[in-house]
C-alpha positions in Angstrom: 35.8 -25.2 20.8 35.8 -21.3 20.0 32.0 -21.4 18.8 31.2 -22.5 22.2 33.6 -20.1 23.3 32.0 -17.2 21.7 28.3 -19.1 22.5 29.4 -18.5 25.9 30.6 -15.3 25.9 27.3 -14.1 24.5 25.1 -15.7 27.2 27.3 -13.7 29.6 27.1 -10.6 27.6 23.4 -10.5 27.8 23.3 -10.7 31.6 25.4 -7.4 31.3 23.8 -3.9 30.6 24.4 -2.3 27.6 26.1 0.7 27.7 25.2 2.1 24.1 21.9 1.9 24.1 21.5 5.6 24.8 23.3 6.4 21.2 20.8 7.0 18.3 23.0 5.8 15.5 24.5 2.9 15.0 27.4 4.1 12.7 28.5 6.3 16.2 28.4 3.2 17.7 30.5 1.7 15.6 32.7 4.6 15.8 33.5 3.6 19.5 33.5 0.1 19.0 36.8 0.4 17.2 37.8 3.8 19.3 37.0 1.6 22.5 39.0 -1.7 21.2 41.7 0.6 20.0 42.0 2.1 23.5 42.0 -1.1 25.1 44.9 -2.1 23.3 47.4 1.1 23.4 46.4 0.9 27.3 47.7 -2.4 27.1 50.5 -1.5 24.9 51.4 1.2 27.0 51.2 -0.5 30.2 53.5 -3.2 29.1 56.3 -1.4 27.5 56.2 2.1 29.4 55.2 4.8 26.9 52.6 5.3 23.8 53.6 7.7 20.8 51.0 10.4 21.0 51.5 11.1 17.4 50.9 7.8 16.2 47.7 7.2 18.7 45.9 10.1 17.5 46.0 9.2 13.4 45.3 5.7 14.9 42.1 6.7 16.5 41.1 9.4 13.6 41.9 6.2 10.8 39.5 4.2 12.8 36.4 6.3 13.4 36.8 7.4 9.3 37.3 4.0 8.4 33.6 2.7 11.0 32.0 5.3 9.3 32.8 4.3 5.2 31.9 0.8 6.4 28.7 1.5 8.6 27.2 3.5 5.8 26.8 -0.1 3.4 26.2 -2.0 7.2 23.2 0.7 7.8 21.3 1.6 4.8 19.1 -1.4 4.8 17.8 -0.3 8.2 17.5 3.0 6.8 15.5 1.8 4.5 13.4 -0.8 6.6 12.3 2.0 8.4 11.4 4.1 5.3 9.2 1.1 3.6 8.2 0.8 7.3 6.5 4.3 7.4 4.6 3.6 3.7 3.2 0.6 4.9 2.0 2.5 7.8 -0.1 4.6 4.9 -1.6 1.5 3.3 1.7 1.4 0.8 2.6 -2.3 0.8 5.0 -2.3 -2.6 8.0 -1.3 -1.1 11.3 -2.8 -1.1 14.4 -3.4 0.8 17.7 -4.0 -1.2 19.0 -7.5 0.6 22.5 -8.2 0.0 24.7 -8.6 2.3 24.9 -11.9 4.1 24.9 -11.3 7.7 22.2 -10.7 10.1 20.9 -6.9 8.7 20.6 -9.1 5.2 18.7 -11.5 6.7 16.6 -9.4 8.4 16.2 -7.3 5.2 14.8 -10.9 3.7 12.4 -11.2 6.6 10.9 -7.8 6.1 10.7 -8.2 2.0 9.1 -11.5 2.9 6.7 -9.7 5.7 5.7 -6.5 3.0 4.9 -9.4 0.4 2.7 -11.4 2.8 0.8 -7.7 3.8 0.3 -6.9 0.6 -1.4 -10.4 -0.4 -3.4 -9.7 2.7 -4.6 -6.7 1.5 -5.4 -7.3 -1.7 -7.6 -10.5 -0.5 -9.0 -8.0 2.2 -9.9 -5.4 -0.6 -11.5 -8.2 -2.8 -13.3 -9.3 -0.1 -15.0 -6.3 0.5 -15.4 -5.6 -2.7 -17.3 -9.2 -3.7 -19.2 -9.1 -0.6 -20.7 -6.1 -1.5 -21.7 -7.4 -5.1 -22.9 -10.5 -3.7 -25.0 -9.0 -1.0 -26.1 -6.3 -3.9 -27.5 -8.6 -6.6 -30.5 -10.2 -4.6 -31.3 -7.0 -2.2 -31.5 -4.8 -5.4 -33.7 -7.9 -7.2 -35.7 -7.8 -3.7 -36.4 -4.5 -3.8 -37.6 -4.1 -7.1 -40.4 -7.3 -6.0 -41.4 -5.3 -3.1 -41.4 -1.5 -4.8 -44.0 -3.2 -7.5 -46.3 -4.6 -5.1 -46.0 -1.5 -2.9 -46.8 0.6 -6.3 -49.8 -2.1 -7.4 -47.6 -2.7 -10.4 -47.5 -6.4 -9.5 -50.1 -8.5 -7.4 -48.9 -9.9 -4.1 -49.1 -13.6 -6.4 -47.8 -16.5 -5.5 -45.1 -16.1 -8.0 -44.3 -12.9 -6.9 -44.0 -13.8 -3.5 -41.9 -17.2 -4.4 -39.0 -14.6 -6.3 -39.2 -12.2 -3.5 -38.5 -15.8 -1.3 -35.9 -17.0 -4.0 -33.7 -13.8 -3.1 -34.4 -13.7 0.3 -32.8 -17.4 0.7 -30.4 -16.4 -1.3 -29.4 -13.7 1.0 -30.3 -16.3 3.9 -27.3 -18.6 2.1 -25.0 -16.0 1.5 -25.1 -14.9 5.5 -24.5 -18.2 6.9 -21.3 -19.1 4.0 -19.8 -15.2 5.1 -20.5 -17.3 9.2 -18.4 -20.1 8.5 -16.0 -17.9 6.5 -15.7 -15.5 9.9 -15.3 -19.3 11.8 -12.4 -20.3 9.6 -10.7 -17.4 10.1 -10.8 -17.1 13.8 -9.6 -21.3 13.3 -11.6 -22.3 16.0 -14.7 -24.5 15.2 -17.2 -26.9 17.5 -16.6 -30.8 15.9 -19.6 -33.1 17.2 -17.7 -36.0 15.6 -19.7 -39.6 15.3 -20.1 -42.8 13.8 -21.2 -42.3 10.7 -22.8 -45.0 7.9 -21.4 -43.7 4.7 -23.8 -45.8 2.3 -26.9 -43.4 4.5 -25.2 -40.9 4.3 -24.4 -40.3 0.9 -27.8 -41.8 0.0 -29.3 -38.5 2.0 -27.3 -35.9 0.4 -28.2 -37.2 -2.9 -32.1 -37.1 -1.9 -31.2 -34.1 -0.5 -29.6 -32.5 -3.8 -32.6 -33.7 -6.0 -35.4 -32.0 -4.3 -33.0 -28.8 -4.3 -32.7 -29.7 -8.0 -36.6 -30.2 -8.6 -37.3 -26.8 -6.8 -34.7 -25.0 -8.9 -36.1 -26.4 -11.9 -32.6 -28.7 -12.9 -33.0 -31.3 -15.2 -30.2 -33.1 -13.7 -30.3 -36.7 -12.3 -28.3 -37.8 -9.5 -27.0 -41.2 -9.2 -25.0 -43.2 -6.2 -23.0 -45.9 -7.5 -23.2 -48.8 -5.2 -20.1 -49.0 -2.8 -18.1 -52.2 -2.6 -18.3 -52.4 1.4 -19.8 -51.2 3.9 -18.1 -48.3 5.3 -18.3 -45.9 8.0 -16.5 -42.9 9.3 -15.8 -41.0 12.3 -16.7 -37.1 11.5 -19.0 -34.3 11.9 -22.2 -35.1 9.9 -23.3 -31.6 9.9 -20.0 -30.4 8.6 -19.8 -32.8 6.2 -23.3 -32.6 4.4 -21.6 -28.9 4.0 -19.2 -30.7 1.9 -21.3 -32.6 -0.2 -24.1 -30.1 -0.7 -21.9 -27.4 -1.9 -20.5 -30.4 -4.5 -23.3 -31.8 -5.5 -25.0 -27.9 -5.8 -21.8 -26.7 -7.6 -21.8 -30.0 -10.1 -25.8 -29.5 -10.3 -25.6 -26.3 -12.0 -22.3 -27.1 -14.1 -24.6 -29.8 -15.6 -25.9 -30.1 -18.8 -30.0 -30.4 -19.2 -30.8 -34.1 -18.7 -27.0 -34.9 -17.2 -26.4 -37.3 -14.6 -24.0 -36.5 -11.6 -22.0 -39.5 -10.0 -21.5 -39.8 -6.5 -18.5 -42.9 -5.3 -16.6 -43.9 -2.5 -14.5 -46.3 -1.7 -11.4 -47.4 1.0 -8.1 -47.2 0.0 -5.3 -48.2 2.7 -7.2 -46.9 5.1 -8.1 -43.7 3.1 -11.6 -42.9 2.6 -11.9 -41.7 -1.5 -15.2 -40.1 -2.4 -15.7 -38.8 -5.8 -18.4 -36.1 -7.2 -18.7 -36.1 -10.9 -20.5 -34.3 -13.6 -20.8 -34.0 -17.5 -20.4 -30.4 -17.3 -17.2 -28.2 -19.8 -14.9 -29.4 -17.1 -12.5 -27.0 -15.2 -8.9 -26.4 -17.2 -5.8 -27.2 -15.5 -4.4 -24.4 -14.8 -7.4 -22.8 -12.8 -8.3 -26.3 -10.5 -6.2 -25.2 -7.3 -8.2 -22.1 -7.7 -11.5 -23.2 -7.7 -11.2 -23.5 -3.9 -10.5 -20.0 -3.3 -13.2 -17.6 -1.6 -15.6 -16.0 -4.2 -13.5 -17.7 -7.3 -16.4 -19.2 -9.7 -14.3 -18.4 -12.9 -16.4 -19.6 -16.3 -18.1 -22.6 -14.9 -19.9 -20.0 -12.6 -22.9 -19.4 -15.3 -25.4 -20.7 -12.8 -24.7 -17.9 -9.9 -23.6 -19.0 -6.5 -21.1 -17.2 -4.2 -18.4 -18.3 -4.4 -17.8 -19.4 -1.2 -19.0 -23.4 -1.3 -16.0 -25.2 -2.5 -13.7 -22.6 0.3 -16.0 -24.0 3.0 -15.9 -27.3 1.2 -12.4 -27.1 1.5 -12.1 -25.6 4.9 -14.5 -28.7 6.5 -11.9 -31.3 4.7 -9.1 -30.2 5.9 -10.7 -29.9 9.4 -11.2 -33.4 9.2 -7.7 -33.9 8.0 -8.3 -34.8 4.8 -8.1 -33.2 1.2 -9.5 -32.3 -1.8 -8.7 -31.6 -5.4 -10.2 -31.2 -8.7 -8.5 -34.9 -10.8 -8.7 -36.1 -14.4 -11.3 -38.0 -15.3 -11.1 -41.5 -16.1 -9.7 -42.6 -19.5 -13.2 -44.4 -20.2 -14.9 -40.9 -19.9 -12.2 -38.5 -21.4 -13.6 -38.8 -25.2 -17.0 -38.5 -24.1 -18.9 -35.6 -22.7 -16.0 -34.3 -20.4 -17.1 -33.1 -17.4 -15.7 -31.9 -13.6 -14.4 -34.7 -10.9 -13.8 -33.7 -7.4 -12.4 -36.1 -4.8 -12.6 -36.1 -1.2 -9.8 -38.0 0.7 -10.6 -38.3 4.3 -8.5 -40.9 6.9 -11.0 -42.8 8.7 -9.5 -42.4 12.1 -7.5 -39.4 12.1 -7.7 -36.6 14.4 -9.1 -33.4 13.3 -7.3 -29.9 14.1 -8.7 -27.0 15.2 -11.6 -28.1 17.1 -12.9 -26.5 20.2 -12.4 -27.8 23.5 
């Protein structure tokens, strides 16, 4: 009864101006918060019994505003210092502090802003890696380009077919890089065109396979890839286009993780309604502890040996959960643990499930 009281009070408070707003500092405020409510209550006094002790008012009203200002000063210093760490953040100084101990609103709002400089400063760090591997990325094949170009410009080397196929190499390179940094910029802005339809998995798995081969045999990969037969026929509703993202950054990715003359396993099956697909290869595996972080931009880590950008298995990621599905890096089966090791990736997508984020 006296929360909705006071939950009451408050709505009619808030119709009502506020008639400190003009003072700068809340301890003042304070201050005549207790002067105010003291006054209210000689006025009262004094109306109802005739006279008020001058004496005794004026120690009153001192006690109060010395007391409002001891206890402002602990009530007050974490907005003091909000707007200090405020200011360094403002300069690009993210590791800043607020001391969050009190209980009451100002603590929880001290929480907030810890929790606030923590997320910035991940923001910025990812921003300033960003930057930082775009620029090598984008550096390795332009400086490799130029060097073609400066030695047939200088006669050093013929304009060959094999000079013009590495000067190609880099320039697709480059071409690959562009359009993953495209769909990074799409992800970010979380707004993407889905062209969703019916799709045959057995074809299409059989195509990015056939697909992956001939980018093997142009790469020069002595890798084999193999689909193992499904036990139904399945299909899917989903963005082809999308997906064959998915599975040629997978099938790319377990390509050059391969060793010479391995063989990479594509699968799928239904489970409860789940659609599993599986990418596996005999590669050195991925440890435990760095599997969530394979799908982070421009993370390769040790298996990256073979180049890439780092961006696949984000965008592979990124296309998944679009879908509203997920994917993971799992143990392999028990069959294949004492064999040659390897990497398996599976893709869990519901067959009927709406997908977020798509465009109008």
């Amino acid at each position: 009864m006296i929360a909705r009281l006071f939950t009451w009070v408050d709505r009619v408070l808030e119709l009502l101006p506020r008639p400190l707003d003009p003072v700068r500092s809340i301890k003042v405020k304070l201050g005549m918060l207790l002067v105010g409510s003291g006054a209210a209550g000689f006025t009262y006094f004094w109306y109802a019994t005739g006279w008020l002790p001058r004496t005794t008012t004026a120690t009153a009203i001192a006690l109060a505003l010395l007391t409002s200002q001891v206890l402002a000063h602990g009530m007050t210093s974490p907005l003091r210092e909000m707007t200090a760490a405020a200011g360094s953040m403002a300069r690009g100084d993210y590791t800043r502090r607020v001391r969050a101990t009190s209980r009451d609103e100002v603590g929880e709002l001290a929480q907030a802003f810890n929790k606030m400089a923590e997320d910035l400063h991940a923001a910025d760090q990812r921003r300033r890696e960003l930057i930082a591997n775009v620029s090598h990325e984008l550096r390795t094949p332009i400086t490799a380009l130029q060097g073609v170009l400066e030695n047939v410009v200088d006669g050093v080397a013929a304009p060959e077919p094999a000079t013009l196929r590495a000067a190609l190499a880099q320039t697709e390179r480059l071409g690959h890089l562009v359009a993953d940094l495209l769909d990074l910029s799409r992800l970010d802005a979380g707004v993407v065109p889905l062209r969703r339809v019916r799709i045959d998995v057995a074809d299409f798995l059989d195509e990015a396979v056939k697909r992956a081969t001939a980018t093997a045999a142009g790469t020069g990969r002595d890798v084999r890839f193999r689909l193992r037969e499904l036990p139904a026929p399945l299909t899917l509703q989903a963005d082809p286009w999308r997906l064959h993202q998915v599975f040629a950054n997978l099938l790319d990715n377990a390509a050059r993780h391969s060793p010479t003359g391995g063989t990479v396993l594509v699968a799928a099956e239904e489970r409860a309604g789940e659609l599993y697909f599986e990418v596996s290869d005999e590669g050195e595996g991925i440890p435990l502890a760095e599997r969530s972080r394979v799908f982070e931009r421009f993370t390769r880590g040790d298996r990256a040996a073979g180049g890439g950008t780092g961006l696949g298995l984000a965008i592979a990621r990124w296309v998944v959960e679009l879908h509203g599905g997920s994917i993971q890096v799992v143990d392999l089966p028990t069959t294949v643990r004492s064999g040659r090791g390897g990497c398996r990736v599976q893709v869990t997508l519901p067959r009927t499930a709406p997908i977020r984020g798509e465009a109008a």
